[in-house]
PDB file of N, CA, C and O in Angstrom:
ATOM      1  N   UNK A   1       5.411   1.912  21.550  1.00  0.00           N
ATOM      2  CA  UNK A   1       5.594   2.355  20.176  1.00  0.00           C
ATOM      3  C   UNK A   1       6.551   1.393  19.469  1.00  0.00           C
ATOM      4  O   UNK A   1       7.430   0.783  20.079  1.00  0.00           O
ATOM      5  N   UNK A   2       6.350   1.292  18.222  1.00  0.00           N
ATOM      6  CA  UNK A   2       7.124   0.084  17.817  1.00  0.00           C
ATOM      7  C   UNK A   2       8.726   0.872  17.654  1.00  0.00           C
ATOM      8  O   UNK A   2       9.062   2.056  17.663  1.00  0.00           O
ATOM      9  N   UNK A   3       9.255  -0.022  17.551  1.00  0.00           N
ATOM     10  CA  UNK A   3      11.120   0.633  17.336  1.00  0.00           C
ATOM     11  C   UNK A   3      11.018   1.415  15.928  1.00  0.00           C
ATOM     12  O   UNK A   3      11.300   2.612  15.892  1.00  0.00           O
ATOM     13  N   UNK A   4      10.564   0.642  14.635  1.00  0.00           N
ATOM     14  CA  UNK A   4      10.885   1.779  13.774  1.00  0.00           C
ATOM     15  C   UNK A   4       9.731   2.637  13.198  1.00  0.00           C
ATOM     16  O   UNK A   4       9.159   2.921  12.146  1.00  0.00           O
ATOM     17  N   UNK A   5       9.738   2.839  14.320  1.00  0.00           N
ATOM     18  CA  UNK A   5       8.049   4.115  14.289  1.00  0.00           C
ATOM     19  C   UNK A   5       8.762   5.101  13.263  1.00  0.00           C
ATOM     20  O   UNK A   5       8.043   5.515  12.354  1.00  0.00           O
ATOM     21  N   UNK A   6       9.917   5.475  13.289  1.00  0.00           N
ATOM     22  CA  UNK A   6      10.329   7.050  12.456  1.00  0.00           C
ATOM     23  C   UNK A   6      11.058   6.667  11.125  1.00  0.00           C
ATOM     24  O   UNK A   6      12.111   6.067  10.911  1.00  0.00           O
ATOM     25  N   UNK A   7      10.327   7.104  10.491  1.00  0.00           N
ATOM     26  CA  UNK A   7      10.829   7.109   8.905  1.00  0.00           C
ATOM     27  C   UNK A   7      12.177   8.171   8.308  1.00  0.00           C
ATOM     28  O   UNK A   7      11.738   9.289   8.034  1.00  0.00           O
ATOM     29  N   UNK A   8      13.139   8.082   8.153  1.00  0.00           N
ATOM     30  CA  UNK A   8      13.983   8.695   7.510  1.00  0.00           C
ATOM     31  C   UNK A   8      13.559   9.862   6.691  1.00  0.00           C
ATOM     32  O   UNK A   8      12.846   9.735   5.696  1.00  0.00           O
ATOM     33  N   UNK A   9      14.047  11.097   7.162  1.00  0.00           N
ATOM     34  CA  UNK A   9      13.520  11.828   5.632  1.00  0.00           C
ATOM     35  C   UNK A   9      12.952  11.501   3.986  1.00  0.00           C
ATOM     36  O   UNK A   9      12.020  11.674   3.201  1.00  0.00           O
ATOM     37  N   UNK A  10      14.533  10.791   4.196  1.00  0.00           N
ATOM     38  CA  UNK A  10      15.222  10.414   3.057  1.00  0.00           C
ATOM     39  C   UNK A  10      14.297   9.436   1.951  1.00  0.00           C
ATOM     40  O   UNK A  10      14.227   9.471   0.722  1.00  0.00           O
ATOM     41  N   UNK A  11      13.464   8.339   3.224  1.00  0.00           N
ATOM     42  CA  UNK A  11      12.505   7.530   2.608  1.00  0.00           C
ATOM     43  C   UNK A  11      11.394   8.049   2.720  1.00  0.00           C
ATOM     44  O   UNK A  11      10.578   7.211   2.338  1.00  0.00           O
ATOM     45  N   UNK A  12      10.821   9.091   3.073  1.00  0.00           N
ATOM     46  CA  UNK A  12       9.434   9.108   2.968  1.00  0.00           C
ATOM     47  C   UNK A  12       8.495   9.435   1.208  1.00  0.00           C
ATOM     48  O   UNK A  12       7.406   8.947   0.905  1.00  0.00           O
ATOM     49  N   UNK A  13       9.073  10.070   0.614  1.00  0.00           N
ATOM     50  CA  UNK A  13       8.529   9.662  -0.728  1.00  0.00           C
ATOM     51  C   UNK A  13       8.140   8.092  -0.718  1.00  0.00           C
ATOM     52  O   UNK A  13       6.993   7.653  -0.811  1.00  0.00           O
ATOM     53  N   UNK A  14       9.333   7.329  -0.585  1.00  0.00           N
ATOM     54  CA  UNK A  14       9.006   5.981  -0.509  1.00  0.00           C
ATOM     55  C   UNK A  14       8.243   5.250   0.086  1.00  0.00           C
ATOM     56  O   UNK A  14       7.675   4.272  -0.400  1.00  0.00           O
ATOM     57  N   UNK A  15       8.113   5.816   1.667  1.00  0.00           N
ATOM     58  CA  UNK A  15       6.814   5.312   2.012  1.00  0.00           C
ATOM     59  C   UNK A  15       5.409   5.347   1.932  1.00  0.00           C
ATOM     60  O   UNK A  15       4.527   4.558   2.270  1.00  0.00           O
ATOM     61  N   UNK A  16       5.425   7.095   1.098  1.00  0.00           N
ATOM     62  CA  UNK A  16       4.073   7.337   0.541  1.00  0.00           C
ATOM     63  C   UNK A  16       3.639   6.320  -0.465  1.00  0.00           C
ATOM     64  O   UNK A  16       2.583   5.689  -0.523  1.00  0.00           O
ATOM     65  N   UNK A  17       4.572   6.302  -1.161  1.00  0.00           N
ATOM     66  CA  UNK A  17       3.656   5.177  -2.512  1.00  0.00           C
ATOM     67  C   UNK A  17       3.823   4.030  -1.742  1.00  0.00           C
ATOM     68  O   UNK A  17       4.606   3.608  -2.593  1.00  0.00           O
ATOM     69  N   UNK A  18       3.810   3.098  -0.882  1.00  0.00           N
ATOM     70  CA  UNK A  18       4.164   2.081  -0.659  1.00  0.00           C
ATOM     71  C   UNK A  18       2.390   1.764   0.517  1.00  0.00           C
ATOM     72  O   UNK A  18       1.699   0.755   0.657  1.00  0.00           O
ATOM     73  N   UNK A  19       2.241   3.537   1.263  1.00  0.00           N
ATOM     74  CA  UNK A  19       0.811   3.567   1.654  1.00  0.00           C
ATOM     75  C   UNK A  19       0.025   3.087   0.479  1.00  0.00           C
ATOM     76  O   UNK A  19      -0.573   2.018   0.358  1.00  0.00           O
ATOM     77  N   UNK A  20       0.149   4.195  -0.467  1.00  0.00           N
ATOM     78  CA  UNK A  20      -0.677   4.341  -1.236  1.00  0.00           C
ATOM     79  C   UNK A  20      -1.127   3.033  -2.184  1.00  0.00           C
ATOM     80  O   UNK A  20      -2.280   2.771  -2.525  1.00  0.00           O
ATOM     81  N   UNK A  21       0.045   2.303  -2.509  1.00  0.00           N
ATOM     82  CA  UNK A  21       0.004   0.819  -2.969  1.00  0.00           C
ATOM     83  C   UNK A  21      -1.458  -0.039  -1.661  1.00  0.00           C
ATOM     84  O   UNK A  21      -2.481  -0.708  -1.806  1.00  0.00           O
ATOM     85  N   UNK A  22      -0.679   0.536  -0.519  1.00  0.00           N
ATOM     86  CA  UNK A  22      -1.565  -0.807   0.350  1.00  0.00           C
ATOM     87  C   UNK A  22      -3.112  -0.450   0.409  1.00  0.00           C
ATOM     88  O   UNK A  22      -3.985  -1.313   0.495  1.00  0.00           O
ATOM     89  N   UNK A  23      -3.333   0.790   0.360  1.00  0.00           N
ATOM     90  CA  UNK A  23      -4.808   1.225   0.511  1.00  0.00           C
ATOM     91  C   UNK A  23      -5.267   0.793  -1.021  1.00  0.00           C
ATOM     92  O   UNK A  23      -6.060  -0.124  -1.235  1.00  0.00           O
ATOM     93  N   UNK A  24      -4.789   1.409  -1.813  1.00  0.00           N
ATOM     94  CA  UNK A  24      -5.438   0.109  -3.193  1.00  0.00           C
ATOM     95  C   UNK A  24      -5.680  -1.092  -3.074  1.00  0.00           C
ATOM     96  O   UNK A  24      -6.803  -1.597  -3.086  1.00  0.00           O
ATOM     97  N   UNK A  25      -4.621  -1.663  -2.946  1.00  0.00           N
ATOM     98  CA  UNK A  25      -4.682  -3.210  -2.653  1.00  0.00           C
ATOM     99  C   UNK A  25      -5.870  -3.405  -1.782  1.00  0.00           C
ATOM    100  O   UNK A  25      -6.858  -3.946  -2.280  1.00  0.00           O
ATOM    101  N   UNK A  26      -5.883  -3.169  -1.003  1.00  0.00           N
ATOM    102  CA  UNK A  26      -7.523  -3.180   0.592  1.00  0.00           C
ATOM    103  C   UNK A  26      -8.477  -2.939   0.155  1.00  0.00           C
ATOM    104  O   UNK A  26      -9.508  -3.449   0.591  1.00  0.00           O
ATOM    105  N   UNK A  27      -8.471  -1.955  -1.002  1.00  0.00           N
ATOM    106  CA  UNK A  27      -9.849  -1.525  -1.369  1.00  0.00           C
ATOM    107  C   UNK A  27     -10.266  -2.080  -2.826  1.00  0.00           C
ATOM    108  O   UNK A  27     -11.419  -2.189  -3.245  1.00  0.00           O
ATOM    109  N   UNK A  28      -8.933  -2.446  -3.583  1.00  0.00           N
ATOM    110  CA  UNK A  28      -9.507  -3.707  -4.939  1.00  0.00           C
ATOM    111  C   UNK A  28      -9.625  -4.936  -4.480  1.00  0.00           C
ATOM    112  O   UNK A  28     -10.661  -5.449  -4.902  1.00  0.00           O
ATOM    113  N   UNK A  29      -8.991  -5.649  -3.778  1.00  0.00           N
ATOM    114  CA  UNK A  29      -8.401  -7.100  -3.383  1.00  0.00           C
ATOM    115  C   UNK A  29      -9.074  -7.434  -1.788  1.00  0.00           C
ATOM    116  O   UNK A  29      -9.735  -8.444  -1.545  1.00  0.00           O
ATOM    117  N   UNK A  30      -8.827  -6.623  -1.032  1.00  0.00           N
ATOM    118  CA  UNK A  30      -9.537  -6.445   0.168  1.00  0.00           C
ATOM    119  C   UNK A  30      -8.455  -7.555   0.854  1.00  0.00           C
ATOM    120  O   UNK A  30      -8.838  -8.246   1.798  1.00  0.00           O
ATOM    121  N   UNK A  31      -7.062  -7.685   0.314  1.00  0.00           N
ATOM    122  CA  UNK A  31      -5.979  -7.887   1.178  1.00  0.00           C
ATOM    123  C   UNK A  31      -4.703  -7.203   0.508  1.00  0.00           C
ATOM    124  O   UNK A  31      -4.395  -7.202  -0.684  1.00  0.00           O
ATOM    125  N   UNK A  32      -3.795  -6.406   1.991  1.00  0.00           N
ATOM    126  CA  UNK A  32      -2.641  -5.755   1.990  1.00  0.00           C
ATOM    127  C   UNK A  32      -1.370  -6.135   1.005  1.00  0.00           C
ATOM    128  O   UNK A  32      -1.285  -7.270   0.537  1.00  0.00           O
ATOM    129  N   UNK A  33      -0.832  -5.577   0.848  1.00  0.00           N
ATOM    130  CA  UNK A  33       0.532  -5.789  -0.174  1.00  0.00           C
ATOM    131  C   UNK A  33       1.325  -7.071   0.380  1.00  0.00           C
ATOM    132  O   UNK A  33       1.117  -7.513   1.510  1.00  0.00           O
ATOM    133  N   UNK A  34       2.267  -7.638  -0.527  1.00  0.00           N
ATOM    134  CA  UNK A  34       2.862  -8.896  -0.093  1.00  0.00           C
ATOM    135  C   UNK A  34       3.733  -8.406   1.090  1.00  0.00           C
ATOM    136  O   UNK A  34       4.305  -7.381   1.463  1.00  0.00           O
ATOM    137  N   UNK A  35       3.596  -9.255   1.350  1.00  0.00           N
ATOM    138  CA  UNK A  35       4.590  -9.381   3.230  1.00  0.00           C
ATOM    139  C   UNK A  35       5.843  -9.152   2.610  1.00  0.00           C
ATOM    140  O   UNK A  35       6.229  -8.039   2.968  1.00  0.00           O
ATOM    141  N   UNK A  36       6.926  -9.863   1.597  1.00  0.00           N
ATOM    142  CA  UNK A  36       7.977  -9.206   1.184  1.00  0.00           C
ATOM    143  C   UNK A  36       8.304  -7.124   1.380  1.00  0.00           C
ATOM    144  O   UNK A  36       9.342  -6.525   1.659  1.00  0.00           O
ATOM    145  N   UNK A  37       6.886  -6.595   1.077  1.00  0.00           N
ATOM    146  CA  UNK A  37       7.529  -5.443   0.876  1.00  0.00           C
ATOM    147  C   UNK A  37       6.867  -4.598   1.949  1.00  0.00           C
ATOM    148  O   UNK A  37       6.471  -3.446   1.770  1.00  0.00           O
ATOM    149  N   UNK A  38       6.784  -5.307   3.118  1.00  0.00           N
ATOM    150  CA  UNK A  38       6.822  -4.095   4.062  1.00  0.00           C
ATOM    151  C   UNK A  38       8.000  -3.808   4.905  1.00  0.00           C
ATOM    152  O   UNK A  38       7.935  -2.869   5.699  1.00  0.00           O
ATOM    153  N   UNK A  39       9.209  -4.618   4.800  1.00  0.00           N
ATOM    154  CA  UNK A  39      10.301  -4.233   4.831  1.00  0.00           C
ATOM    155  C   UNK A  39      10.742  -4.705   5.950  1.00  0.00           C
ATOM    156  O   UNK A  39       9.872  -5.234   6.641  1.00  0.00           O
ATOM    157  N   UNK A  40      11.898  -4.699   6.411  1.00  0.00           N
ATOM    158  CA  UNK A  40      12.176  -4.735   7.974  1.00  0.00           C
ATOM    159  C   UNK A  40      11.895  -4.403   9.015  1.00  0.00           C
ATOM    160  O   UNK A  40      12.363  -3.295   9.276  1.00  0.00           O
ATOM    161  N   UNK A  41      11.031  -5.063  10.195  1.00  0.00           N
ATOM    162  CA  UNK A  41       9.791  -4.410  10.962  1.00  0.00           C
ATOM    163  C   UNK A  41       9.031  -3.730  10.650  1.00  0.00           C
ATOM    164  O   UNK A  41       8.654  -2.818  11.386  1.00  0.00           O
ATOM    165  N   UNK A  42       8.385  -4.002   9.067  1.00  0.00           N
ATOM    166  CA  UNK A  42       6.675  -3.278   9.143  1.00  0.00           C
ATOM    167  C   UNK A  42       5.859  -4.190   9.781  1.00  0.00           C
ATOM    168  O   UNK A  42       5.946  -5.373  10.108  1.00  0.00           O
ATOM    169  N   UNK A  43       4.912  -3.169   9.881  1.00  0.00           N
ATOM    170  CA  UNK A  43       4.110  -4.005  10.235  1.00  0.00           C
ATOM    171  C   UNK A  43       2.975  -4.212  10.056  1.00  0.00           C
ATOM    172  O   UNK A  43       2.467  -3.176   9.626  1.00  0.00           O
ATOM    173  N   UNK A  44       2.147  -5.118  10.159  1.00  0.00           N
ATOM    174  CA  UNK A  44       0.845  -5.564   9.653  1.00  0.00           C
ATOM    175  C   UNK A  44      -0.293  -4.726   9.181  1.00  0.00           C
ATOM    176  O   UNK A  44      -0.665  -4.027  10.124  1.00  0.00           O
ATOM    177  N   UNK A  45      -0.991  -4.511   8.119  1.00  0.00           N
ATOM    178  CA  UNK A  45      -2.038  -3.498   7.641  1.00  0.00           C
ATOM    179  C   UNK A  45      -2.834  -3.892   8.883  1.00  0.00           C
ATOM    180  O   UNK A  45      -2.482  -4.965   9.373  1.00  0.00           O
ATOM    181  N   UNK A  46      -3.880  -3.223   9.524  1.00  0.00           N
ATOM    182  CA  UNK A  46      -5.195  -3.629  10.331  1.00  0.00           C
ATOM    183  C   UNK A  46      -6.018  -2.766   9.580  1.00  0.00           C
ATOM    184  O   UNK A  46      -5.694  -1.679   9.102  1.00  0.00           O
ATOM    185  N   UNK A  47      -7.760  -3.675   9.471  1.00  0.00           N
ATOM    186  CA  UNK A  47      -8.826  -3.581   8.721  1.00  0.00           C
ATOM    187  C   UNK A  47      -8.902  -3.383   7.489  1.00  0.00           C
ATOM    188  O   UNK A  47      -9.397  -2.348   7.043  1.00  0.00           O
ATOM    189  N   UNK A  48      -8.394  -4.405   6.677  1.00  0.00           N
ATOM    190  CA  UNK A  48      -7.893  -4.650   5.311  1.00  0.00           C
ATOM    191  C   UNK A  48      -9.652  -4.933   4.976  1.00  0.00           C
ATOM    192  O   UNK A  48     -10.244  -5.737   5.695  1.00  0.00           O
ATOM    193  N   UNK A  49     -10.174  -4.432   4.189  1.00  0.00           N
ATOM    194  CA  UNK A  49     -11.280  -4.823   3.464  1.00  0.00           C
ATOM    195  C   UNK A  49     -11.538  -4.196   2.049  1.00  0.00           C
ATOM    196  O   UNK A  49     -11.186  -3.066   1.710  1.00  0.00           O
ATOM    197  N   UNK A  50     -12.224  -5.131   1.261  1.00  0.00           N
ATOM    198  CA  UNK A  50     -12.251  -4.689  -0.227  1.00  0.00           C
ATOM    199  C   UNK A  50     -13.927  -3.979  -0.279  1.00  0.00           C
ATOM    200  O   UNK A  50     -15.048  -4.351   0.066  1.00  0.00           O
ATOM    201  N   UNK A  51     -13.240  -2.590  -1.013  1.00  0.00           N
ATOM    202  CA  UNK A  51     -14.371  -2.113  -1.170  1.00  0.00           C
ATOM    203  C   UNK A  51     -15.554  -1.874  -1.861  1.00  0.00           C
ATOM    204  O   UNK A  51     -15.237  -1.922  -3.049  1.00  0.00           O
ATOM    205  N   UNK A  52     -16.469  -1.696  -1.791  1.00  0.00           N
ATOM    206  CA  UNK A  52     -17.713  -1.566  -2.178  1.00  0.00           C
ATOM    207  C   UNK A  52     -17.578  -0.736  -3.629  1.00  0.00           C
ATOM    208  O   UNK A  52     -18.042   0.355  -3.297  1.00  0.00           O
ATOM    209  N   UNK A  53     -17.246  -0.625  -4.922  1.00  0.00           N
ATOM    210  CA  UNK A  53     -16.950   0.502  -5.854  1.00  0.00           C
ATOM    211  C   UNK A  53     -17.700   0.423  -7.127  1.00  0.00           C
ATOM    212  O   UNK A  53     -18.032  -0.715  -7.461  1.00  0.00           O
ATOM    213  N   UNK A  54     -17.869   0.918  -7.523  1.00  0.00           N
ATOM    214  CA  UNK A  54     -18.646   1.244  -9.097  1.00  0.00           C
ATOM    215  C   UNK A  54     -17.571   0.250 -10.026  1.00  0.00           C
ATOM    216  O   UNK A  54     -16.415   0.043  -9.656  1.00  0.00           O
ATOM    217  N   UNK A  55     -18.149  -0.319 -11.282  1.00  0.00           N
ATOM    218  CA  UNK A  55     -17.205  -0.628 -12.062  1.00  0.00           C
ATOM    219  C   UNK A  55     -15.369  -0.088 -12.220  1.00  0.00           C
ATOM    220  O   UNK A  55     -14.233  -0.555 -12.147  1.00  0.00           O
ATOM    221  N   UNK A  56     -16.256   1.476 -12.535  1.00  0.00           N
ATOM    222  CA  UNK A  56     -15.278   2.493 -13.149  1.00  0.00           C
ATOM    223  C   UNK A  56     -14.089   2.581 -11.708  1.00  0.00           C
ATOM    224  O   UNK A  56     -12.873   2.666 -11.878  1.00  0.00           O
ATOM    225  N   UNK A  57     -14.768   2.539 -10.309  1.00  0.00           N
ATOM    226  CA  UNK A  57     -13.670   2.694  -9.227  1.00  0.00           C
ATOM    227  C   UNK A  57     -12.919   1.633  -9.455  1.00  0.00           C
ATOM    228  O   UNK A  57     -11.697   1.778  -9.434  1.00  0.00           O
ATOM    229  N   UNK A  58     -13.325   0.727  -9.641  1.00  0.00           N
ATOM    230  CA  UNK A  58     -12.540  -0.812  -8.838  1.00  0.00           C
ATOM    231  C   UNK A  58     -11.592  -1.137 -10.288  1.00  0.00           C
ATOM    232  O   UNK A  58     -10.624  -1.897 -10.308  1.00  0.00           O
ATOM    233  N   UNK A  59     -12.021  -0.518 -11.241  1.00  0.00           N
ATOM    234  CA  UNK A  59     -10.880  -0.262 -12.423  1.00  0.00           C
ATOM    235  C   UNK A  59      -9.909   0.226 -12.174  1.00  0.00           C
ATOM    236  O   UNK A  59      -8.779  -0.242 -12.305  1.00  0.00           O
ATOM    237  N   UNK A  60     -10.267   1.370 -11.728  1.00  0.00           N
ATOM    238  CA  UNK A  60      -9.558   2.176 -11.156  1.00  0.00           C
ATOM    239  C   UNK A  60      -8.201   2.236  -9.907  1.00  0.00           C
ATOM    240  O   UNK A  60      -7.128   2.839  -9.902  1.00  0.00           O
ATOM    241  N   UNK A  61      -9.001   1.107  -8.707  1.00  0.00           N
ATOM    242  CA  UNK A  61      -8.462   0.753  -7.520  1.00  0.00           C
ATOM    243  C   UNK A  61      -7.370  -0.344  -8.039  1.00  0.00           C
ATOM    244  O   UNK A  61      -6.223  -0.282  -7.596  1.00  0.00           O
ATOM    245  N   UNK A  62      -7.740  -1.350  -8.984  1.00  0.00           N
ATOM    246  CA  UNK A  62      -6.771  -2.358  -9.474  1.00  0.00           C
ATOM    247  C   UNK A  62      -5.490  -2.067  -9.967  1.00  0.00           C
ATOM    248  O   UNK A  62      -4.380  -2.547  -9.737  1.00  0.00           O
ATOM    249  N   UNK A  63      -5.995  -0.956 -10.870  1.00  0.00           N
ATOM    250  CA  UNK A  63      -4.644  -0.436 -11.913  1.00  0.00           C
ATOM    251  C   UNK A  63      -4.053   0.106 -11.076  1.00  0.00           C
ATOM    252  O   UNK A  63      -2.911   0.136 -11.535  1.00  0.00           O
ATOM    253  N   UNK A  64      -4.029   0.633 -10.010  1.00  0.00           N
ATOM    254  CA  UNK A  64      -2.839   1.816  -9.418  1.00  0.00           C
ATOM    255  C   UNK A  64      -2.434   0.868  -8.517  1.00  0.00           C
ATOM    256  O   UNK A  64      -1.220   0.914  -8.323  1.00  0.00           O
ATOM    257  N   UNK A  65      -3.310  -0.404  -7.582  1.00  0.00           N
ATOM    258  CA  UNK A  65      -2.792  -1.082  -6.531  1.00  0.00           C
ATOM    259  C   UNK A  65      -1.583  -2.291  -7.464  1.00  0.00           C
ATOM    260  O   UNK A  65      -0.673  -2.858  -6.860  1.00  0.00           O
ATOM    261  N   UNK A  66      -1.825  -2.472  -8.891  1.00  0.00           N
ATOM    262  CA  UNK A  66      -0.987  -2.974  -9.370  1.00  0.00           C
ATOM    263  C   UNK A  66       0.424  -2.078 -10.108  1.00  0.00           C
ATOM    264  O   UNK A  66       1.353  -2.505 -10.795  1.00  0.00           O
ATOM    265  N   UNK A  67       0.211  -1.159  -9.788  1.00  0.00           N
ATOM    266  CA  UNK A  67       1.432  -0.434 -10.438  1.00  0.00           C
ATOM    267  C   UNK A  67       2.301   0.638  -9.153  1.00  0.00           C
ATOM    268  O   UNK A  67       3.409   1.173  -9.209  1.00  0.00           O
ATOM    269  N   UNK A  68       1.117   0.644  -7.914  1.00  0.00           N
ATOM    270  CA  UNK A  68       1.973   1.314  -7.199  1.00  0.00           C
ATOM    271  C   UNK A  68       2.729   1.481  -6.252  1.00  0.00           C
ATOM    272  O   UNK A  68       2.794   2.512  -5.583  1.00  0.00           O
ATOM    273  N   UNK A  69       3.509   0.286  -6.064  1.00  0.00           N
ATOM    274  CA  UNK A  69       4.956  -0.070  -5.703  1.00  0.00           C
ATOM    275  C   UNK A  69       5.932   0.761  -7.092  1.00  0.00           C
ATOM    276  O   UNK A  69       6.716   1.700  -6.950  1.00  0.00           O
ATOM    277  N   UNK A  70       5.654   0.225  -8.071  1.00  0.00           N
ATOM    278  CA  UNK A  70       6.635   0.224  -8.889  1.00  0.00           C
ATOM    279  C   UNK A  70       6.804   1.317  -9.484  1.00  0.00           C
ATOM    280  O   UNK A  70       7.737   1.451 -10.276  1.00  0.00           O
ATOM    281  N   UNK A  71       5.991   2.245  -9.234  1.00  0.00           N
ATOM    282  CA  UNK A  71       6.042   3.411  -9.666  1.00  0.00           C
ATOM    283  C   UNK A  71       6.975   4.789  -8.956  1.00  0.00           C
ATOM    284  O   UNK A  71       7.165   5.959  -9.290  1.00  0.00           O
ATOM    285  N   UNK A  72       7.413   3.907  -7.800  1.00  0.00           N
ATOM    286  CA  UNK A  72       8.280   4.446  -6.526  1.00  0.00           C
ATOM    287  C   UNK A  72       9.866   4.298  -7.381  1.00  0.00           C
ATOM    288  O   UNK A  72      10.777   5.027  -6.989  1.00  0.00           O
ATOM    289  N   UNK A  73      10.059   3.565  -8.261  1.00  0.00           N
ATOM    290  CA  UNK A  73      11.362   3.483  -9.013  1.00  0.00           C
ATOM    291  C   UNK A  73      11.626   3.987 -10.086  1.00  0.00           C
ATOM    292  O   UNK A  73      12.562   3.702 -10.833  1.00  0.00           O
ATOM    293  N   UNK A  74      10.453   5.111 -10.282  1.00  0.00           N
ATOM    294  CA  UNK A  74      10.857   5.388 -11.682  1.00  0.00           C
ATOM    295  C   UNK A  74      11.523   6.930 -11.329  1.00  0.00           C
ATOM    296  O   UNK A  74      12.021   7.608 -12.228  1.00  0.00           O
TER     297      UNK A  74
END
């Protein structure tokens, strides 16, 4: 198991949007969030692929994979 398998209470809001950022990203871009922000021992997305979506999804998949890191600071 990796060492920082356990998330802090404290951060898990934070790590939800930070999922939620990377599964956008995989599924508009069909690659994971910048290596900067997976933090100290994250670790690597596995089966990053961009998905298959209707116009209206991949509109959809872009805008939130671009806003949702940052939306963890407001």
């Amino acid at each position: 198991m990796h060492q920082n398998a356990h998330t802090p209470p404290s951060l898990l809001p934070l790590a939800a949007e930070y999922l939620e950022a990377n599964f956008y990203s995989c599924a508009a871009f069909g690659t994971p969030i910048d290596r900067a922000l997976w933090g100290d021992g994250g670790m690597a997305p596995t089966g990053c692929v961009q998905a298959q979506l209707t116009p209206v999804g991949m509109a959809y998949a872009k805008a939130i994979a671009a806003v949702g890191v940052d939306d963890s600071t407001s």
